[in-house]
N, C-alpha and C positions, 0 to 999 in steps of 0.2 A: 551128769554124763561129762567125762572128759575130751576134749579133741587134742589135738597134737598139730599146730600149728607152727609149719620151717619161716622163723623169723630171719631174717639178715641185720645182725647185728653188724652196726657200722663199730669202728673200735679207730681210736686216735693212737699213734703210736708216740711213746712219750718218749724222748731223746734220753734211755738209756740203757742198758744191758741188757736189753729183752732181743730175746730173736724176732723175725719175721713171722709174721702170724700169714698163714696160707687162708687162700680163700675158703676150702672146704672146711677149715677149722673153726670157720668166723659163723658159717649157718647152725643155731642150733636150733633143739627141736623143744618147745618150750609148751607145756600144759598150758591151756586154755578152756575154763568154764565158762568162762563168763562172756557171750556172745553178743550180750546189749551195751559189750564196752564197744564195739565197732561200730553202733549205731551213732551218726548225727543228726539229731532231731531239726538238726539247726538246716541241713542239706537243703540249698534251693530259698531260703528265706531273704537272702538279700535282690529285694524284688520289687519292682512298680510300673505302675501301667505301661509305661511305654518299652519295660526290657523286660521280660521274663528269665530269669535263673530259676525257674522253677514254679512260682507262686504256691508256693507253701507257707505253712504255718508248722513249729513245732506241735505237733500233736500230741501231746501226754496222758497215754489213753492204753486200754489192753486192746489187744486184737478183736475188730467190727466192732467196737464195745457203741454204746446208743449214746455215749455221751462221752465227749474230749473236754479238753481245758486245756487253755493257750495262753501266757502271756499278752495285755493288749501294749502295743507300742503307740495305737492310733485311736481315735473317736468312736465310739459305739457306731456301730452303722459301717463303718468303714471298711471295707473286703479285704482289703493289704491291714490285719489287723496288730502285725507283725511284720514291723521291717527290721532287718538286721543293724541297720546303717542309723536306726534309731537311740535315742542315748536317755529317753524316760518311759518310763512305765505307770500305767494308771490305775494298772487291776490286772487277777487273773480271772478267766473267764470261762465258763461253760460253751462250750462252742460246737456246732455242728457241721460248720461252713464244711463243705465241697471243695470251693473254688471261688477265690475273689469276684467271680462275672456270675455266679449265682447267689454269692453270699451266704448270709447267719439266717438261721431262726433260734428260736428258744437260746438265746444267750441269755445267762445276767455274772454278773461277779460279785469277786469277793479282792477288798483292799487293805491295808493296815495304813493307819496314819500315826504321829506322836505329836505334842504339841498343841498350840494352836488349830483347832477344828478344819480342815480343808476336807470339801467332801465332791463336789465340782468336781466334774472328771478333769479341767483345764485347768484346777488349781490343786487336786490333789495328787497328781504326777510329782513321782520320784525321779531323781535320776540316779540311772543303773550304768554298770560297766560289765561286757561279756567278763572279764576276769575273776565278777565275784558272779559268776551266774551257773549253774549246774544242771544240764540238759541232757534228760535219758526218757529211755517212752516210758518209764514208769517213773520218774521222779524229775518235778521241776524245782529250784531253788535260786532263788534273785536277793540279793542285798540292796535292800531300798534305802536310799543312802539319805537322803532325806531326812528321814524317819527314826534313822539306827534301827532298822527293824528286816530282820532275814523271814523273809516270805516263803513257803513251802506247800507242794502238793502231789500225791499219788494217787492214782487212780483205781474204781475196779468199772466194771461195764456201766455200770445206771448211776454210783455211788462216787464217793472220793475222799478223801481226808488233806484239811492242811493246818500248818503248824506253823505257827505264826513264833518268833524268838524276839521279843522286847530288851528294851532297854527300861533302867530306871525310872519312873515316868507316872507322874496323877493324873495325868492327861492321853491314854493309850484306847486308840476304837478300831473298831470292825468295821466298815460299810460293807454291805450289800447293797450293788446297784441293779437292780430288775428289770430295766432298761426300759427304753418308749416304746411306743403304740401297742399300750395298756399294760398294766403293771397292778400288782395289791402288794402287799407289806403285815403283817401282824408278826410283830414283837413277843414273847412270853415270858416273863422272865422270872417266874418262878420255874419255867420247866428248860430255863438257860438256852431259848429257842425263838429261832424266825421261822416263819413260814410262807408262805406265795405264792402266787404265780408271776411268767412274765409270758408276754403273748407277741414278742418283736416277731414280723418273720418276711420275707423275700416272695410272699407268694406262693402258688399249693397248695395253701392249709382250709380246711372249711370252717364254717362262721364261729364253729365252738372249739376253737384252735385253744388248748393253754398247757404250757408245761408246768406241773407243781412242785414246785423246793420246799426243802425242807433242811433248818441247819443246826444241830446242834453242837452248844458248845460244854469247854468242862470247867468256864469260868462264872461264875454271878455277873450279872451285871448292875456295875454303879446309875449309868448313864441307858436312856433308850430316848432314842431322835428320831423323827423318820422327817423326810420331806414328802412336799407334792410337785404338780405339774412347776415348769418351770424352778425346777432347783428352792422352792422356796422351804424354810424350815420351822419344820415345827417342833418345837422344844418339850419334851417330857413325853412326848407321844407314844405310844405303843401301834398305832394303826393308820395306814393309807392305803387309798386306790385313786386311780387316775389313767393317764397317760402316761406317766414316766413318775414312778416314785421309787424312795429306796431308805433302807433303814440304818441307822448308826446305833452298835451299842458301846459304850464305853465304861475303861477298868480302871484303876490305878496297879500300874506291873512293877514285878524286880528285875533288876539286871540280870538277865539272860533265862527272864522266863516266861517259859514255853506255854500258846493257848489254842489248842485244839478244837477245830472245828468237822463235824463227819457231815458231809452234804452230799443229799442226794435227789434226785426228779422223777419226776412220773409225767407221761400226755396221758393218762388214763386217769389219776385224781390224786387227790393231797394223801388218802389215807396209803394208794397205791407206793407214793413216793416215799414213805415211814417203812411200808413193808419192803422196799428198794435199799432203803438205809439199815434195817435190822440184819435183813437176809445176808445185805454184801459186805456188810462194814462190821458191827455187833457189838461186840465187846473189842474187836482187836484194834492193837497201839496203832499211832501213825507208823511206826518201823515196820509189824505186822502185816497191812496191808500191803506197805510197800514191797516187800520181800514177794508177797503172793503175787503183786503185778508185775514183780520182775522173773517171776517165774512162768509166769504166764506166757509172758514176749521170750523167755531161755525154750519153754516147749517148743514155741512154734519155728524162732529161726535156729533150732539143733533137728530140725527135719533135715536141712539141708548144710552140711560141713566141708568146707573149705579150706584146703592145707594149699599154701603156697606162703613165695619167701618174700610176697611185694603186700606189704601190710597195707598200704594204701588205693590198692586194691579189693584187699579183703573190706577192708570198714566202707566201699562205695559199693559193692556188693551188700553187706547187711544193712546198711542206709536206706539202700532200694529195697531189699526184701520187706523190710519195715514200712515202707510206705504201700506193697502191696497189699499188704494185711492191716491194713485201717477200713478198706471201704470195698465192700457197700455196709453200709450202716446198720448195724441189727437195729431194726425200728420197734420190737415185741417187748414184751414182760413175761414174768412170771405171778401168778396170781395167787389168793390166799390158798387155794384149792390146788397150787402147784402146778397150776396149769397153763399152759406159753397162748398167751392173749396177745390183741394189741389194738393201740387206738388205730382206727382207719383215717388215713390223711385223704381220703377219697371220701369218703361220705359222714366223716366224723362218729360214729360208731365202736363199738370196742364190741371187739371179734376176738373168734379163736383163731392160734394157729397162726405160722410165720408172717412176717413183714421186714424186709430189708428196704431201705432205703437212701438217697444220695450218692447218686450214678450216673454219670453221664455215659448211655452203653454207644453211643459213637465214637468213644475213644476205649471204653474197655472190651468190648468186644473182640478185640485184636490181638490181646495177648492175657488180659485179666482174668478173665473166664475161664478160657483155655486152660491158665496155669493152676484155676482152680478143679476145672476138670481132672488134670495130669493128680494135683496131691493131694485135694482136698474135695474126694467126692461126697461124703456128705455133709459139707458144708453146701457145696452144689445143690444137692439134693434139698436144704431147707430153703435156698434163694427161690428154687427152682415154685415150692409149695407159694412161697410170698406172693408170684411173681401171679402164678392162679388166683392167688386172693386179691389182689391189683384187680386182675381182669373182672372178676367178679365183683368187686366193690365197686369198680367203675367203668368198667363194661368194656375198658380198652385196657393192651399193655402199655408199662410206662415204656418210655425212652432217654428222657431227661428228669428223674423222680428228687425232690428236696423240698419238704417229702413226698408231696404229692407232683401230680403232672406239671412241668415247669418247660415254658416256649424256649427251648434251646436248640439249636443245635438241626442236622437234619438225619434222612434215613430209615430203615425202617429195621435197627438192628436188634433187636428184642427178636428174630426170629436167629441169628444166627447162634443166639446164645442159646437160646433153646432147645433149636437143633442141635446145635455140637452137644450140649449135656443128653439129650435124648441118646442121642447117637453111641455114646460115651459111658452110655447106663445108667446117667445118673439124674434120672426122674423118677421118684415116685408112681407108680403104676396107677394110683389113683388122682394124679396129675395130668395123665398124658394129653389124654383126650381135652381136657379142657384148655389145657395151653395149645395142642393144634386146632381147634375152635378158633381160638385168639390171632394165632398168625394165619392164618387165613382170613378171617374177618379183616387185618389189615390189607391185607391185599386185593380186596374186592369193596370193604363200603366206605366210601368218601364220607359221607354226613356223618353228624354229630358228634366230631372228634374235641375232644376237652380243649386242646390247643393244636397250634401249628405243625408242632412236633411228634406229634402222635398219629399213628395210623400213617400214612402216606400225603403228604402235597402234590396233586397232579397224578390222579390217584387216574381221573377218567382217561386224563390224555395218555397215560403210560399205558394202560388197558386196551388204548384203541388203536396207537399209532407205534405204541415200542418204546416211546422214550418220551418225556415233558420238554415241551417247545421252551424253545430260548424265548420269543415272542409275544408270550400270551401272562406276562407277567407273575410269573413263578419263580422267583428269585436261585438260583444255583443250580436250575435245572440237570444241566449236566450230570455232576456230582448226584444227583437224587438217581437221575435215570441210572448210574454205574452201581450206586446202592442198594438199589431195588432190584436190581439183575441180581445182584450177590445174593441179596434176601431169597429173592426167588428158586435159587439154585441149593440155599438149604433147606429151604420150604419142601420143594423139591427131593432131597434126600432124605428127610424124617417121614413123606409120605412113603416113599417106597419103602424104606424098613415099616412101616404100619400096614405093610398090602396093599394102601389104597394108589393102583398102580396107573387109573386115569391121573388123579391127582399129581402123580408126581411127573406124567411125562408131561402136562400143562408148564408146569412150572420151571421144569428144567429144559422145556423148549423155551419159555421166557428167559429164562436163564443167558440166554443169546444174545439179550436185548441190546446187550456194550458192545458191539458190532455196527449198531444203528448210528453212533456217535465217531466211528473211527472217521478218521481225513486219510485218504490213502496220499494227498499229496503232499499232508506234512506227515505225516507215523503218527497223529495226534487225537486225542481224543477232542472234540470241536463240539462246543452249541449247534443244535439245528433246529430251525423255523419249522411252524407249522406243516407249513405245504413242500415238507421235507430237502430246502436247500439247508445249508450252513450259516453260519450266523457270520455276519462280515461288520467290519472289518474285523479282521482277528488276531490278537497277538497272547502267543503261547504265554507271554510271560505278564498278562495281566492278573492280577490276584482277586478270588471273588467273582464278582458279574456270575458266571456260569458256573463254575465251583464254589467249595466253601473251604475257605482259609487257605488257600493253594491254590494251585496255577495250572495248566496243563501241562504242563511239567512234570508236577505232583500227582494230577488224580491219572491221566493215561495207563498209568498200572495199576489203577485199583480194578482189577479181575482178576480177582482171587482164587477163581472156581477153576478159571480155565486160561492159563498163562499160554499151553501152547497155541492154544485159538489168535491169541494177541501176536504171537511171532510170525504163527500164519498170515495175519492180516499185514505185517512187517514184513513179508517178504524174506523170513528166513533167520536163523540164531543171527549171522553175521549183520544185519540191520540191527536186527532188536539188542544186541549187544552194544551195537557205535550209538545207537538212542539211550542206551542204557550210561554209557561213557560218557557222553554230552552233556547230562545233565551236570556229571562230577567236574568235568573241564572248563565248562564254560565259566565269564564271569557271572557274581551275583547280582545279575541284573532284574528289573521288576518292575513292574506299572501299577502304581497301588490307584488309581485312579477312580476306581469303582468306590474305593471308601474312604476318599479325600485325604487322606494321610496317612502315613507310614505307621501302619499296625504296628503291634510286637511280634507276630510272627516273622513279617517280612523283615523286621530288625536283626532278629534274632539268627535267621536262614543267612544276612549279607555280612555277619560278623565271624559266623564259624568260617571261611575259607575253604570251605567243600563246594564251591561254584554255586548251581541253584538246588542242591541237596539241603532239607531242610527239616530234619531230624526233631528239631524241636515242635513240629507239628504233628499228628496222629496219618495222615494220608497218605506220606512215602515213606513210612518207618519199615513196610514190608518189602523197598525195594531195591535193597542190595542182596535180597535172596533170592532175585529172579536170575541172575547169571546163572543159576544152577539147574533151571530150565532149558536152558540155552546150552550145557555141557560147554559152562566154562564157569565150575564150582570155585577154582583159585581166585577169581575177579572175586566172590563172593566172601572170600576169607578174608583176602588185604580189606576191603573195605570194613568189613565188622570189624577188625582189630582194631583200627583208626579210630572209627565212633566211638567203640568201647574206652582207648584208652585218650583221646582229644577232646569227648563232648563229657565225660561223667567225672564229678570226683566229689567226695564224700565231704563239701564246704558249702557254704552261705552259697554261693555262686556254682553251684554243680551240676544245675541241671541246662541245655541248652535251648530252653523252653520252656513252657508249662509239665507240670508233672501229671496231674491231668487224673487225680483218682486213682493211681495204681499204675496207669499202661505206659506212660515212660521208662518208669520205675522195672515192672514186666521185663518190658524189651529187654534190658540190661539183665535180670537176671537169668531171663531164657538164652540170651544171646552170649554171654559171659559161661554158659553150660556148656555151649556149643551146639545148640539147635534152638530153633523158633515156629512158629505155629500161622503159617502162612496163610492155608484156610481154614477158618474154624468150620467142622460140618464136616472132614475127610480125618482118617484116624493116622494123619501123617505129620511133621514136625521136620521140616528139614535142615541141613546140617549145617553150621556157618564156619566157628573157629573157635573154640575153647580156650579162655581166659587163664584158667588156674590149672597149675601142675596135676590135681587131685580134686575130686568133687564126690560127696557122697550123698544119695538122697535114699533117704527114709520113707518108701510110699504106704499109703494105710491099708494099702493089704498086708502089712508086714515084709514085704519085699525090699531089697537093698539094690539101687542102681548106682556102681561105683565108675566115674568115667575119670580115666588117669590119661596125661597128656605128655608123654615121655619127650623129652629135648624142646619144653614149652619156654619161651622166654620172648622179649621183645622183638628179637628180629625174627625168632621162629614162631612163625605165625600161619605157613601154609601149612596144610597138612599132608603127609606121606603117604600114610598107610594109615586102614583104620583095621579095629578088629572087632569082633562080637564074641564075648563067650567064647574067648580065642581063634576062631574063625573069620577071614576074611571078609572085610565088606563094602562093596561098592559102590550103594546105591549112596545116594547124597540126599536122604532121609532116613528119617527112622519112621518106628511105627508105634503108635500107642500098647499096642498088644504085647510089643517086645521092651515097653521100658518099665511096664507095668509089673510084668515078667522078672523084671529086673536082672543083676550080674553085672559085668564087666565091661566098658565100654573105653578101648585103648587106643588114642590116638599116637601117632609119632610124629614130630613136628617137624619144620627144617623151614630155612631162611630163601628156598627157591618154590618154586610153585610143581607141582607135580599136578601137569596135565591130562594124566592120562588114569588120575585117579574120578572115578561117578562120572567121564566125561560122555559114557555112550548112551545111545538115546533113553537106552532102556531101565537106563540111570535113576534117568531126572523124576523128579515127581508129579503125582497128580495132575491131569490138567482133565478138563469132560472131554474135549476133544482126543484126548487120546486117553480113555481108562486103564486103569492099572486094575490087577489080578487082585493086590494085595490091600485094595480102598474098600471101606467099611460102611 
């Protein structure tokens, strides 16, 4: 498929008989296929503990595929395994990692050396230069300078191929590192093949945890090494198991030739992982695969086409989309019988039928899901089966899965995702029932939760009193009690769409609970003690204690369900507005006190110059869409344009935060559309400010939503006039039903704000205190 993308070619005028070239002459309209050239895999990798731009990792991988591969710049084990700012390379790697603060399982690599034997991951580091480095989600390529030896690898879901280019050389090996805490190694080398497992992992996995590889290559080998525990080697070997073992075979090559290896894994077993490499890889070339995995990532981001004349716009747009569509992790197989199995990271078993995993749903729930709802409902729909076989394999929903239940994070938001896809249609009918089983069961049994994060904290006191005491040693209370209101309020709307109409007025009279928390004498949402005062001393701007990774600053608008309830409690748009403004004006001031030192969020929040707005965190990403509650949607426009074009750009350093599994990434692409998904669980999406001249999305019902932005440019950023299917429109949302629908969506732009566009009450969107006709 072709797209037609308005480039602005800049043009130098050379001191000679050439006329003036006018500006309209200089934009032209230039063919474009090829949509994974706007991808930087690199986006957000220049990263470490204490600054977040992102903490990512190039991912070289197809879409959800169960297995990436990443350049390592750092030590096995190490969660920043990839720093941009780094200048050697040790290996590439099979990698699963999430997120640096949950880290890897099942990693091992693969390295080339020449010369002298260096096998020591601290001795056999090359040094690389980005200049000879080639970084696309389907193909990675490093010149290990070291060595003379250019490293290569593409991906397909479970499989991979890399292609190793030597230099002249009697001295040229492979290592396989399998990495620690437990590893095997078997050599073959009449069938030119390793095999193993390696069993590293961050926790979640049960006692019979093992990923199985499998490598073959298309050279003989002269030489087979393996080591054991502590790097020790053993010469001529074909076999080890240990703690940390890994294998070397070695060739003698020609100058500039090429040695292919196809690898691929199985968590279900060795012979699993052969049938993983036959199926995905086979017969075809390294080129072959590669081409398949670039067509794979050309399917998914030509759903949505982008015509504008700011290229460097476009590629932070496909950067993000690209990092939407890595996670959640397909955890499954396909089995000799052709049939989608998977090992259970919950009771260790191999089951039938879906398993996604590596998720953190407190930060995707907010716009990852959602987005998957809008384009990809049956992708939806197989998360949705996984998420039942979770429940069912271990008796609760995940919340923080890698791959199984991992102590992260809080909340209880495995119902709103649920809900929303319920809502949305897109569950399974023979799902339903057992996933509202599930979220319900969160919201009533305190015992026997797998960890912290699962099910509720403060499960009795929220039950009995409204909200979890500051007091009673429940760490983030606050924040929990405004989450479990939200939860409650979808819980709540998936019971009423099921008939069960006790059920859902229980819940969505809980749903009220974030009222129990307001301070009417700061606007603030505030800790409260047991015996129902406030928590003292109190200051809005400490980070953490009562919240998590934010301040009251940040969670006060997390009520999602019912924004106007929050203006009522404020005394009115005109309050809840100048609280709204406050936040942006103020300095970046902060009390990190509760956690002895200056996180990377709060680094992150006092660097960007948006006051105490702090975008790089998950918890006020939805709150420059609240002016539109308030009918004063123009405050909502300047600000997105801002974020969009001050906090994102398609480099090392492009994120203002963590990226966080997709919902950074999300945000930007919802928000660059020109609407966002403020509650998930309502079939509404309200409207911000559109980024690009021209947007087209491709939905799988076969429906085409084309939203054009007429007089769109940097200063024209408010919007005018909008239209639908030529018709005027002025609410300051959409609705699922009508994008689904799909046609026309025409903004006109202009550099002043027009007031009196969505401003009347009956405008604004969703809130429970005031229903809308047109909510789902």
């Amino acid at each position: 498929m072709k797209q037609y993308l308005f480039i602005t070619i800049l043009m130098i005028l050379i001191l000679s008989c050439t006329q003036p070239i006018k500006k309209d002459k200089i934009e032209k309209e230039v063919q474009q296929s090829n949509l994974t050239d706007f991808v930087n895999p690199l986006m957000g990798t220049d990263s470490n503990y204490s600054l977040s731009n992102g903490n990512t990792y190039p991912a070289i991988a197809t879409p959800w595929a169960m297995n990436f591969w990443t350049p390592m710049t750092s030590k096995m084990g190490d969660g920043w395994t990839y720093k941009y700012d780094a200048n050697k390379i040790r290996g590439i790697k099979q990698t699963h990692q999430p997120s640096p603060w949950i880290n890897d399982y099942a990693a091992f690599s693969l390295m080339a050396v020449t010369g002298e034997l260096k096998y020591q991951e601290d001795e056999r580091e090359s040094w690389f230069s980005h200049k000879a480095e080639t970084v696309k989600p389907y193909h990675y390529s490093v010149y290990l300078a070291d060595y003379d030896v250019t490293a290569e690898v593409t991906p397909t879901e479970r499989a991979s191929q890399f292609q190793f280019t030597f230099p002249e050389s009697n001295e040229s090996y492979i290592i396989l590192d399998a990495f620690f805490k437990g590893s095997m190694v078997k050599i073959i080398p009449e069938e030119r093949k390793i095999i193993g497992y390696c069993r590293n992992n961050s926790g979640g996995v049960p006692d019979n945890f093992h990923n199985y590889f499998v490598a073959e290559f298309d050279k003989d080998f002269v030489t087979t090494h393996t080591w054991s525990d502590n790097w020790q080697l053993i010469e001529n070997s074909t076999n080890n198991e240990g703690e940390h073992v890994g294998a070397i075979i070695g060739f003698k090559t020609k100058k500039g030739e090429e040695v292919h290896v196809k690898v691929a894994s199985s968590f279900i077993s060795p012979e699993q992982a052969q049938l993983n490499l036959d199926r995905e890889v086979g017969n075809d070339s390294f080129t072959e695969t590669k081409e398949k995995a670039k067509q794979a990532w050309e399917k998914e981001l030509n759903r949505i086409q982008i015509e504008d004349n700011n290229v460097d716009h476009i590629k932070t747009f496909y950067s993000c989309l690209y990092r939407v569509l890595l996670f959640p992790r397909k955890f499954y197989e396909i089995d000799k019988e052709n049939q989608i199995v998977h090992y259970s990271p919950y009771n260790g078993k191999v089951l039938p039928g879906y398993m996604f995993t590596d998720n953190g749903f407190w930060d995707t729930f907010r716009a990852v899901f959602p987005f998957f709802n809008l384009m990809y409902p049956e992708l939806n729909k197989q998360i949705m089966q996984g998420l039942a076989n979770t429940y069912k394999e271990s008796g609760w929903l995940p919340e923080w899965a890698s791959p199984g239940h991992r102590d992260c994070m809080i909340g209880s938001n495995s119902a709103p995702i649920i809900a929303d896809a319920y809502l949305k249609g897109n569950v399974n009918e023979s799902d339903v029932d057992i996933l509202f089983e599930a979220i319900i069961k969160n919201a009533n049994v305190a015992d026997g939760r797998p960890v912290n994060s699962v099910g509720r904290a403060g499960l009795e006191y929220y039950n009995t009193l409204g909200f979890v005491p500051y007091n009673v040693d429940i760490n983030e209370n606050a924040a929990r009690t405004l989450e479990y209101a939200y939860a409650d309020f979808t819980i709540g709307k998936m019971a009423d769409k099921l008939g069960k109409q006790d059920v859902a007025e229980k819940y969505l009279k809980q749903s009220m609970n974030y009222k129990n928390l307001f301070d009417p004498y700061t606007n603030l949402m505030r800790g409260k003690n047991e015996d129902g005062s406030f928590q003292t001393p109190f200051n809005p701007l400490k980070w953490g204690d009562a919240f998590t990774e934010g301040n009251s600053l940040h969670y006060t608008w997390s009520v999602f369900h019912d924004v106007q309830g929050l203006i009522n409690l404020m005394s009115g748009n005109k309050q809840f507005i100048d609280k709204l403004d406050e936040v942006f004006t103020m300095p970046p001031e902060f009390d990190e006190s509760y956690y002895g030192h200056v996180i990377h969020e709060i680094r992150e929040m006092q660097i960007a110059n948006m006051g105490n707005y702090a975008h790089g965190n998950q918890p006020i990403q939805h709150m420059i869409y609240l002016y539109s509650y308030a009918s004063a949607p123009y405050k909502t426009q300047k600000a997105i344009r801002e974020v969009l074009t001050k906090l994102y750009t398609a480099t090392p350093d492009g994120y203002c935060g963590d990226e966080d599994n997709g919902q950074t990434s999300a945000w930007y692409v919802f928000s660059s559309l020109g609407f966002y998904p403020v509650t998930p669980g309502v079939n509404q999406y309200v409207i911000g400010s559109p980024l690009f001249k021209k947007a087209t999305l491709t939905l799988q019902n076969g429906n085409t939503l084309v939203i054009e932005s007429k007089n769109n440019s940097e200063e024209n950023y408010y919007i005018q006039s909008l239209t639908f299917n030529g018709k005027p429109y002025q609410d300051s949302y959409l609705t699922f039903e009508e994008i689904q629908q799909g046609g026309v969506l025409e903004f006109v732009m202009g550099d002043a704000p027009n007031k009196t566009w969505a401003s009347k009450p009956e405008n604004a969107p969703f809130s429970l205190s005031k229903p809308s006709n047109n909510v789902q």
